[in-house]
Structures are given as structure tokens and as C-alpha cells.
C-alpha positions as CSV (number, residue, x, y, z in Angstrom):
1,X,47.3,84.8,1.4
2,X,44.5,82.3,1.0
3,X,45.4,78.5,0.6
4,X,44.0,76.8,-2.0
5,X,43.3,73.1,-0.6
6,X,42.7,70.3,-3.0
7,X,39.7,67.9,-2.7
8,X,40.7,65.9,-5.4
9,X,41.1,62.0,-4.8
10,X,45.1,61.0,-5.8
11,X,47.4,58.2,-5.8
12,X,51.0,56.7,-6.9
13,X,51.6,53.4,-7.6
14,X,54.6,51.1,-7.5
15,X,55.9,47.8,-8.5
16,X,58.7,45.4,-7.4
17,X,59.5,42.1,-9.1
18,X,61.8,41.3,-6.7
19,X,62.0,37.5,-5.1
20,X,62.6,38.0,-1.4
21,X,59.2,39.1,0.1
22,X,61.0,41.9,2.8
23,X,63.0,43.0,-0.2
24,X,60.2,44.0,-2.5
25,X,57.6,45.1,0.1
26,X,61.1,47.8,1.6
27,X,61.2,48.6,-2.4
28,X,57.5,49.4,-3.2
29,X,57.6,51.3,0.2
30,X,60.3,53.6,-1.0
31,X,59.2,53.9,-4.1
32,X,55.7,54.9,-3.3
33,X,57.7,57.5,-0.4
34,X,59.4,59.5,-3.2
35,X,56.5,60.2,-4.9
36,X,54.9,61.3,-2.1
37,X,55.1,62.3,1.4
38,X,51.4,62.4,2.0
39,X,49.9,59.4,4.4
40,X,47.7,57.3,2.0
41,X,44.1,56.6,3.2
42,X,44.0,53.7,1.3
43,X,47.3,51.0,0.4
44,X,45.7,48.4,-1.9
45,X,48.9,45.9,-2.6
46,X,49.0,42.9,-4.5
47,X,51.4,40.1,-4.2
48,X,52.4,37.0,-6.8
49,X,52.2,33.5,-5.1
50,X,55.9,33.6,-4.4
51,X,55.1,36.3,-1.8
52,X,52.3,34.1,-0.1
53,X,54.6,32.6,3.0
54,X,55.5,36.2,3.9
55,X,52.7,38.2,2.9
56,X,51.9,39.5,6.6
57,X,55.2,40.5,7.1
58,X,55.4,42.5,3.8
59,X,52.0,44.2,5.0
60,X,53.6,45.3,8.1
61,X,56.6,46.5,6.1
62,X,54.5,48.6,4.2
63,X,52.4,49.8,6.9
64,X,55.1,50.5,9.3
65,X,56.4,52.5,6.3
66,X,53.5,54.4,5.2
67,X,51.2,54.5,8.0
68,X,47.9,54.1,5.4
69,X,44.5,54.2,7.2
70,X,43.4,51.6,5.5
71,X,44.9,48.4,3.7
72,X,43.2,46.2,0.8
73,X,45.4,43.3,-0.2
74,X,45.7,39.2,-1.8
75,X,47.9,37.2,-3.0
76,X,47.3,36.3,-6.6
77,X,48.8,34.6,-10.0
78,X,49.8,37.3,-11.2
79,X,50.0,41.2,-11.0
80,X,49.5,44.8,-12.9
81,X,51.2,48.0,-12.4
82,X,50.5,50.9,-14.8
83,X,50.9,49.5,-17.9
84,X,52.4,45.6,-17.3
85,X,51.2,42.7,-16.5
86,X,53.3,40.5,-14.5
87,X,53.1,37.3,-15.6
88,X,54.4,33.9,-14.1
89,X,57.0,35.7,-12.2
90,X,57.4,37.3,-8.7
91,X,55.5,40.5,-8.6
92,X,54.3,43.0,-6.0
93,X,52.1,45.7,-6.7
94,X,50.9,48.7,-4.5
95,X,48.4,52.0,-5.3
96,X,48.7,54.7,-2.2
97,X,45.3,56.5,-2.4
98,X,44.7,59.9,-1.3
99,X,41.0,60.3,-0.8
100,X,40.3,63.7,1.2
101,X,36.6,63.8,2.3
102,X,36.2,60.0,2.1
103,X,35.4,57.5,4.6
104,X,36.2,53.5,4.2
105,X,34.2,50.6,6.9
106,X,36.7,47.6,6.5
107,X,34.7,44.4,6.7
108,X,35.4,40.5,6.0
109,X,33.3,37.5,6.1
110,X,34.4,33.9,7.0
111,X,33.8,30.5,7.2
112,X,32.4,31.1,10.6
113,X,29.6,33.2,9.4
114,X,28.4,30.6,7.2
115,X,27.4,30.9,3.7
116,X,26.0,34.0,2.0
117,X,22.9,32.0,1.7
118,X,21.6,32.6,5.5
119,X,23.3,36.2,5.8
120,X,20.3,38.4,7.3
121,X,20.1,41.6,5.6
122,X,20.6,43.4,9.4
123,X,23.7,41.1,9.8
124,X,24.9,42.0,6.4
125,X,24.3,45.7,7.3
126,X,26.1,45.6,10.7
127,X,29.2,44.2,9.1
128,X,29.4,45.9,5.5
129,X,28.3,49.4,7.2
130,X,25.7,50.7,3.5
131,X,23.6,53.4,3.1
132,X,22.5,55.3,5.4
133,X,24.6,53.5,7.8
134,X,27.2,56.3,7.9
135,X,26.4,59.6,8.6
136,X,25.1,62.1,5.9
137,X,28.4,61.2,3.4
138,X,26.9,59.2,0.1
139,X,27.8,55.7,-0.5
140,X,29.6,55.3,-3.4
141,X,30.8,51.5,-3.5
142,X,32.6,48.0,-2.4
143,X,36.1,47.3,-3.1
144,X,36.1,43.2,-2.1
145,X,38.6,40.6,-2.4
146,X,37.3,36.7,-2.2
147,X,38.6,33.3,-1.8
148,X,37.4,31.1,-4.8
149,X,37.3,27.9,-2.6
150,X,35.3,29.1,0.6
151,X,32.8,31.1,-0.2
152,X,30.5,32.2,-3.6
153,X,31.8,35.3,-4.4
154,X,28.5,36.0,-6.3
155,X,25.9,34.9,-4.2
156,X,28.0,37.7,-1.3
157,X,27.5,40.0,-4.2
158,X,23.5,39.3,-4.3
159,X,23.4,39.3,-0.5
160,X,24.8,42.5,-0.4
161,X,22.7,43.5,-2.8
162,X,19.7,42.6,-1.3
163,X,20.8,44.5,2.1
164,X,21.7,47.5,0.5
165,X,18.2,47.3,-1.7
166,X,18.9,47.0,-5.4
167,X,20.7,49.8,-7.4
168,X,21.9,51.3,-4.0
169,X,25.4,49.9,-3.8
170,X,28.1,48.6,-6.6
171,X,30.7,45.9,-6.0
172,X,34.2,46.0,-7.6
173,X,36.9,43.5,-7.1
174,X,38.7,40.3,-7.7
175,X,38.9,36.3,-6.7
176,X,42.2,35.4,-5.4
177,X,43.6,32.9,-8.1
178,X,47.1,32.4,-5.8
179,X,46.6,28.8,-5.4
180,X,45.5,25.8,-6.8
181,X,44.2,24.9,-2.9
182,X,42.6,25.8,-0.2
183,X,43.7,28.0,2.8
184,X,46.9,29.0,0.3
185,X,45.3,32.4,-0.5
186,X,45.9,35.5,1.8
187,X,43.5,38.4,2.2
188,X,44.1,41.1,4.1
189,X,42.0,44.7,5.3
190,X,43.6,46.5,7.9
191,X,45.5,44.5,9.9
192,X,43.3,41.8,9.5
193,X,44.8,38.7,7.8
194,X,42.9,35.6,6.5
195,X,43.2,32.6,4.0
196,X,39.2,32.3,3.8
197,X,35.8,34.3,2.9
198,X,36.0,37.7,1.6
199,X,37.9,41.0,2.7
200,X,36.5,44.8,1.6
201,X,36.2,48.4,2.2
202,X,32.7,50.0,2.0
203,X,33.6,53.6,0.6
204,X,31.3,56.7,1.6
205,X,32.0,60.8,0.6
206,X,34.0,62.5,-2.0
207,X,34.5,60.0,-4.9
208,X,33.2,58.4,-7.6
209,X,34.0,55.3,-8.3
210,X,33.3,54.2,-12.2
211,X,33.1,50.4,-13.1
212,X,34.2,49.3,-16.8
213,X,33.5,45.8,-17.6
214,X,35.0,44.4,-20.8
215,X,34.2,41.1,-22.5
216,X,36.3,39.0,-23.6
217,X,34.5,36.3,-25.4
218,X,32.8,35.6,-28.7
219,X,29.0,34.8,-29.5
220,X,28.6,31.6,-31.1
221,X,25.4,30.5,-33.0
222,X,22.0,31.0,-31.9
223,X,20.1,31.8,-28.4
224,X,19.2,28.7,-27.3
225,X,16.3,27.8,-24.6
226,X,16.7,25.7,-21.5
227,X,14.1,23.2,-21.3
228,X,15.3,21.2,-18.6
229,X,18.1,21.6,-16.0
230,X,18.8,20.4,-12.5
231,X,21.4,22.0,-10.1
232,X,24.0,23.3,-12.5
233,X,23.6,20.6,-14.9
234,X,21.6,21.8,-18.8
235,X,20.1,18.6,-19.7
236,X,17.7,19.6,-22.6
237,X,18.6,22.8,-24.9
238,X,15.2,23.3,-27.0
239,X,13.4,20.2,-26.1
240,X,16.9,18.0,-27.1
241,X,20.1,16.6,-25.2
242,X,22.2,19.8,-24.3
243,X,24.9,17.7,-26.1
244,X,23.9,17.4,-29.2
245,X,22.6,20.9,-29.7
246,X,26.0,21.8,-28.9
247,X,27.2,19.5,-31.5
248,X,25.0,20.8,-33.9
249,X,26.0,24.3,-33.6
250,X,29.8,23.9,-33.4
251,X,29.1,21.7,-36.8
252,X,27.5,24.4,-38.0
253,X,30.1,27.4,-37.1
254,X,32.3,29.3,-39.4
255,X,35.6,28.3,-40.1
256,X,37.1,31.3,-37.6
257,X,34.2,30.4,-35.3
258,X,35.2,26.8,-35.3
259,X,38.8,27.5,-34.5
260,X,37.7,30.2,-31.1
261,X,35.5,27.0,-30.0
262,X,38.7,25.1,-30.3
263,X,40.0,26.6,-27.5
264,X,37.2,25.8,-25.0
265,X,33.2,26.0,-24.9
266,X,32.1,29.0,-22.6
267,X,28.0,29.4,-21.9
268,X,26.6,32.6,-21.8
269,X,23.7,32.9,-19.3
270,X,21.5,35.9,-20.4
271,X,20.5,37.6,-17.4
272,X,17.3,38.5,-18.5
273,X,16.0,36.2,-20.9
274,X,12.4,38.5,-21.4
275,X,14.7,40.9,-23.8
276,X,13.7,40.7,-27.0
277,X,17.2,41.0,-28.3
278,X,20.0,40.0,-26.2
279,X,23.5,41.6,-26.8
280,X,27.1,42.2,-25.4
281,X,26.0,43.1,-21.8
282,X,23.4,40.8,-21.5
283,X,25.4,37.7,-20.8
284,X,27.5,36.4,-18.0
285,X,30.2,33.8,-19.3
286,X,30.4,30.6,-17.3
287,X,33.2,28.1,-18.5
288,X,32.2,24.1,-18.7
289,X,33.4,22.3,-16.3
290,X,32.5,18.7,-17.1
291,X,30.6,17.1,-20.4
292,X,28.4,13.6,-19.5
293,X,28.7,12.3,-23.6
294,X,27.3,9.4,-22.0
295,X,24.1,11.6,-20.6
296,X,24.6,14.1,-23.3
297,X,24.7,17.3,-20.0
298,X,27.0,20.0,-19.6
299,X,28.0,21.3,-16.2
300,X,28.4,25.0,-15.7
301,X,30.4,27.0,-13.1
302,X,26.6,27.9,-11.7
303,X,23.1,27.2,-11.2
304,X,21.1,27.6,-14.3
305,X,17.4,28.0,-14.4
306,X,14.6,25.9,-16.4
307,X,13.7,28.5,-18.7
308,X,16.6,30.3,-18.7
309,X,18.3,31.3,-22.2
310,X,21.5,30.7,-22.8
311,X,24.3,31.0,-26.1
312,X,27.6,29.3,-26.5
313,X,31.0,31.9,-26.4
314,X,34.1,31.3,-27.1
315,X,37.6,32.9,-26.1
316,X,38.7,35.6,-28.7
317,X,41.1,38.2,-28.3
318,X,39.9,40.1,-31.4
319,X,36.5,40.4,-29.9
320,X,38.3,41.0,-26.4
321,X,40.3,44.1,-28.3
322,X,37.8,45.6,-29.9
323,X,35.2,45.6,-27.0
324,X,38.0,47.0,-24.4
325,X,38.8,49.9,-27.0
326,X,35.3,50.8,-27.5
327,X,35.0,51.2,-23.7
328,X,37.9,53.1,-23.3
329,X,36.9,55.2,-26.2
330,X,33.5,56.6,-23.9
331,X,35.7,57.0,-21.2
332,X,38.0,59.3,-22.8
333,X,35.0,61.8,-23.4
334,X,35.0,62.1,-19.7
335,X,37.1,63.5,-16.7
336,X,40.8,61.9,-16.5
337,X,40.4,59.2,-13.3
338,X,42.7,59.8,-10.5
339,X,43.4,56.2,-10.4
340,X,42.2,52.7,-11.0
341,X,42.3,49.4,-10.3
342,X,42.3,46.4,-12.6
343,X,41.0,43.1,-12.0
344,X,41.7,41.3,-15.3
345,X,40.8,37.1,-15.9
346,X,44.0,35.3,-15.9
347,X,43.1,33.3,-18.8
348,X,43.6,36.8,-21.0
349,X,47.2,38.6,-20.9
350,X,49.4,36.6,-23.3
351,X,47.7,33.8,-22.9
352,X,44.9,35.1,-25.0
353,X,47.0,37.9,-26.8
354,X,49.7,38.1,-29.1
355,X,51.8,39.7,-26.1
356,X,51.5,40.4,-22.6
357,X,50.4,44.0,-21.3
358,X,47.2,44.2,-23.9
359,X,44.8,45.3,-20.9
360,X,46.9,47.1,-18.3
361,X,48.5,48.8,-21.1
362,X,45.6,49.9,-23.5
363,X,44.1,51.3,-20.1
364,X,47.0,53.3,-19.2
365,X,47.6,54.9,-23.0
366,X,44.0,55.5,-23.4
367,X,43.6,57.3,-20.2
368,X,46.4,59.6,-19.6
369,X,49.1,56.6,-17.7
370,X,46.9,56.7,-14.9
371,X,48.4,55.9,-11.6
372,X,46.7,51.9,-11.7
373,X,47.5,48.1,-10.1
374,X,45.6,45.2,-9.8
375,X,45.9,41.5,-10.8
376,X,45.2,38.4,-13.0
377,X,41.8,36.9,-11.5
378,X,39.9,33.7,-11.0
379,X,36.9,35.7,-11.6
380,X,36.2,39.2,-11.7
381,X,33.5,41.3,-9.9
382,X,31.8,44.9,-11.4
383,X,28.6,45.9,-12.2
384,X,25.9,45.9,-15.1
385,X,23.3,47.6,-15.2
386,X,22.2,48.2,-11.6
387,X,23.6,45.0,-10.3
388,X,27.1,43.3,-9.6
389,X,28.3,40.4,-10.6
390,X,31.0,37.9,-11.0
391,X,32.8,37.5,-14.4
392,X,35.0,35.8,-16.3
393,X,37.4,36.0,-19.1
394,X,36.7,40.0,-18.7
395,X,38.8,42.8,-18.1
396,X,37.2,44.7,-15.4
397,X,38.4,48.3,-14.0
398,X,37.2,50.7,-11.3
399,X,38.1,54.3,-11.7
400,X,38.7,56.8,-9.1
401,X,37.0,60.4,-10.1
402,X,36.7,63.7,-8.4
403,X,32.9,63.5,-6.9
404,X,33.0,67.5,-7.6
405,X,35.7,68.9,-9.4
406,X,38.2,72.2,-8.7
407,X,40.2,72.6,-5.0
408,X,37.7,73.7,-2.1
């Protein structure tokens, strides 16, 4: 009798909110045991802030456990399993994936290898491993975890980029938002622990990996046009202090609009301001990080170009609903995802919702409860378009599909 072998990518996921680090990590392990027996290629765990001290022992726990090819891990604010979001409390989270056909290059960047900025594109190839660096097997991705206070997670992303040659390679992932300092966060591939730079696996073969990026954030008033900026600093919106325009259109807001901008100014920086009309995916959010009243400037979270053309967004969980559900909705009229992994802003969850759960759960009930984990982010990385960037205030998810379906 024939045997009928599946090639399908699958996974089990696990959660413990447990307090002692050993504890929890002995828990996921057996829970991630029972549901099955088979050796996961890849162990991607995430771990609360409480778990930071003993993080390396709870990756050997679970590796000495499981034996997984391959392990993708941080430590973060907070974590996701299936459908909750763990929030402020200790939480560990796991996803064993099974990925027959599929081959993963670990790789990690540090402080030693200086900034993204003077990365050649063969040293960048060497490390990452991208197409056609590995045999005849497709490259279908990046999973990557970064520290927020070592490296620019974005400008990796462009480096990358640039190596792999543009539309050839997609980036999905998280910032580490464990700690309020540096050398607190822990990332980890393989056996490979480190509290600076960024960690990943470069995926090749039988998968697809599908990126959803959801906003989260409301468009305020008009597109406006840089007319002078230095460094991350908008001096002049249309010819006038940056200040005052951003008066002038808060003034001018609607009543709701008024109380979203209550909350916080976020600018949108349109990524290509030639468009004619700009819409939902055509700006990246940047929160304020300092206003000069007595230079009338506003300083961004990055760079922003003379010329560039930027609108004012605001924090709104009714625009954040409706554009997750409309996402969710597309993916619905495809396959069911073996999997997935959610890297969600840590600025949503309850503290942008009525309750906690909105993302992690609306994923899991619109997609079949999904085997998923992942964690509250200082930023969030997935692609638009043909290129990957750093968010915030999104919900973004990677999906693991069959890259041909039926058992071979």
C-alpha cells in the first residue's frame, strides 16, 4: 500500500503565563509535545520581560525538549497566542513549525558590523544567504527580530533590499520593545544569544509566506508639502512654520477628529509623493517625538526629505477595526494559512481598544483559529508594495501557506 506523505507546512502553538522562567518554558514544552510528536524545523518563542534574566536557559529548555532545527526568539512587552494578547503580565509564547521541503540560513547582525549604512551588498549577501544564494529552492522571505536601541531596523530592511535587488525578497518581523534600555533586550537564532542588532532566518522552498499589514491610524486634514527640513526636523509645511500649519489644521478638525488628535499627533510620510492621490497604503506613520513652539519644528522618528509630502494621523481604533476586517475579509477568499505570526504595535491591544484580544483574536476567528503567536512591538516590519518597511501603530501578520497544495 502506497503512503501518502504530506508536503504541507504545520504547526502547534502554546502559551504559559507562568512566573518562574524554567517553569513556563517545561510547560510550553509539554504542551507543544502533546500535540505533536513531530521535531519542529522551526521553534519561534516569545517571552514577557519577566522572562528576560532566564531567557537562555528557557531556550535550552525548549530545545533540549523539542530538538527544533531552528529557533527564532525575543523578549518583549507583551505576548500573543491564538487568540490573546498578554498584556502587562508574565507570558511565554511558542509556534513549533513543520515546514517539509523548506530550508532556513540563520543570520544576525551586531554592533560589530557597524551600521546598515556601510553594509556592502556581498557582505550582506554572505550573511543573510538571498537568492540565488541557495541552491535551486525559491526564496520566499525574512523572519527578523531587532533591537530598537542599536541598530535601525529600517535602514537593515533597505540594505537588505538593495542586496537582494528590489522586489526579490520581503521582510517580516518585530522590534523588541522588552525594555526601556539598552542591552536589556534578548534575541536569539539557533543557539545564538544577543542583547544587540538584529537576529533572522532567510527561508527558501515549499512555502509561502503572505504579509498583512493593517493600519491603525486616522487621516487628519489635508496633504501637506515639505518645504524645508533638516535631519528629521519639518521646519516649513507649505512655505510656513511646520507649527502653525499644524495648528491650523487641528483648529480646523472635526469634533471626533479633534478628540483622535487628543491622543497624540502621528505624521504620515507618503512614500511616494508623485501619486496623484495618496491613500491607506501610501503612508508610513512616524510618531512626534519633540515640538520646538519656540522654533515652531516638529521632530519625527525619521529622516524626512525637502519635498517630501506628508499628512497628520491620529490613533483610532475604529479606523484600526475596520481596516484589519477588511484585510481579513480578502484573506478569507483564499487558502486557510497553516500558521502565522503576529507582530502587533504595543500602543494598540486595550490600550487602543475597548478590550484586550481585538487583533490576535479577530485574526484567529476570521481565519479558521489558526495555530498563531507573536508579540506587542516597538515597531513592526512587513511589506507594501514591493518593499519592506518598519511600522507603527499597525497590526502586522505573516502567514504560512502551502507553496503547492495536496500530499506528494
Amino acid at each position: 500500500m502506497a503512503v501518502s506523505i504530506s508536503r504541507a507546512p504545520s504547526a502547534v502553538s502554546a502559551l504559559s503565563e507562568r512566573l518562574e522562567t524554567r517553569f513556563a518554558a517545561k510547560e510550553l514544552a509539554a504542551s507543544l509535545r502533546a500535540r505533536s510528536e513531530v521535531r519542529p524545523d522551526i521553534l519561534v518563542v516569545f517571552a514577557s520581560f519577566h522572562h528576560r534574566a532566564l531567557f537562555s536557559d528557557a531556550l535550552e529548555i525548549l530545545r533540549s525538549e523539542l530538538h527544533p532545527a531552528h529557533v527564532l526568539a525575543c523578549t518583549t512587552e507583551g505576548v500573543v497566542s491564538d487568540d490573546r494578547e498578554v498584556e502587562r503580565t508574565p507570558g511565554m509564547s511558542a509556534l513549533a513549525l513543520r515546514l517539509p521541503g523548506v530550508a532556513a540560513h540563520p543570520f544576525s547582525f551586531g554592533l560589530a558590523d557597524g551600521p546598515p549604512s556601510v553594509w556592502s551588498d556581498g557582505f550582506i549577501r554572505e550573511r543573510v544567504a538571498l537568492p540565488p544564494d541557495h541552491g535551486t529552492k525559491p526564496h520566499r522571505g525574512i523572519l527578523m527580530l531587532a533591537d530598537p536601541f542599536s541598530i535601525h531596523a529600517g535602514r537593515a530592511c533597505e540594505a537588505i533590499e538593495r542586496a537582494a535587488h528590489p522586489g526579490r525578497t520581503r521582510i517580516f518581523g518585530g522590534v523588541a520593545s522588552g525594555s526601556t534600555q539598552p542591552g536589556l533586550n534578548a534575541l536569539a537564532v539557533d543557539r545564538r544569544v544577543v542583547h544587540e542588532g538584529i537576529v533572522g532566518l532567510s527561508l527558501f522552498g515549499d512555502v509561502i509566506l503572505d504579509g498583512l499589514v493593517s493600519h491603525g491610524c486616522r487621516a487628519i486634514g489635508p496633504c501637506l508639502v515639505v518645504t524645508r527640513a533638516r535631519g528629521n526636523e519639518i521646519v516649513e509645511l507649505g512655505g510656513r512654520p511646520a507649527l502653525e500649519v499644524v495648528q491650523e489644521v487641528a483648529e480646523r478638525s472635526s469634533e471626533d477628529e479633534h478628540e483622535c488628535l487628543s491622543h497624540g499627533i502621528l505624521v504620515g510620510l507618503a512614500r511616494d509623493s508623485s501619486k496623484p492621490r495618496l491613500g491607506r497604503d501610501d503612508f508610513l506613520i512616524r510618531p512626534v517625538l519633540e515640538i520646538d513652539r519656540l522654533k515652531g519644528t516638529l521632530r519625527v522618528t525619521d529622516d524626512v526629505k525637502t519635498g517630501a509630502t506628508v499628512r497628520l494621523h491620529a490613533r483610532d481604533a475604529t479606523t484600526a477595526h475596520a481596516d484589519l476586517s477588511m484585510l481579513l475579509s480578502a484573506e478569507q477568499l483564499r487558502s486557510e494559512p497553516a500558521a502565522a505570526l503576529l507582530f502587533t504595535c504595543n500602543m494598540r491591544g486595550s490600550r487602543l481598544f475597548p478590550a484586550g484580544d481585538h487583533d490576535a483574536a479577530s485574526i484567529s476567528t476570521r481565519l479558521g483559529g489558526i495555530p498563531m503567536a507573536g508579540f506587542h512591538c516597538a515597531g513592526e516590519i512587513g511589506p507594501i508594495g514591493d518593499h519592506s518597511f518598519v511600522h507603527t501603530q499597525t497590526a502586522a501578520a505573516v502567514l504560512f501557506r502551502a507553496a503547492s497544495p495536496g500530499p506528494a
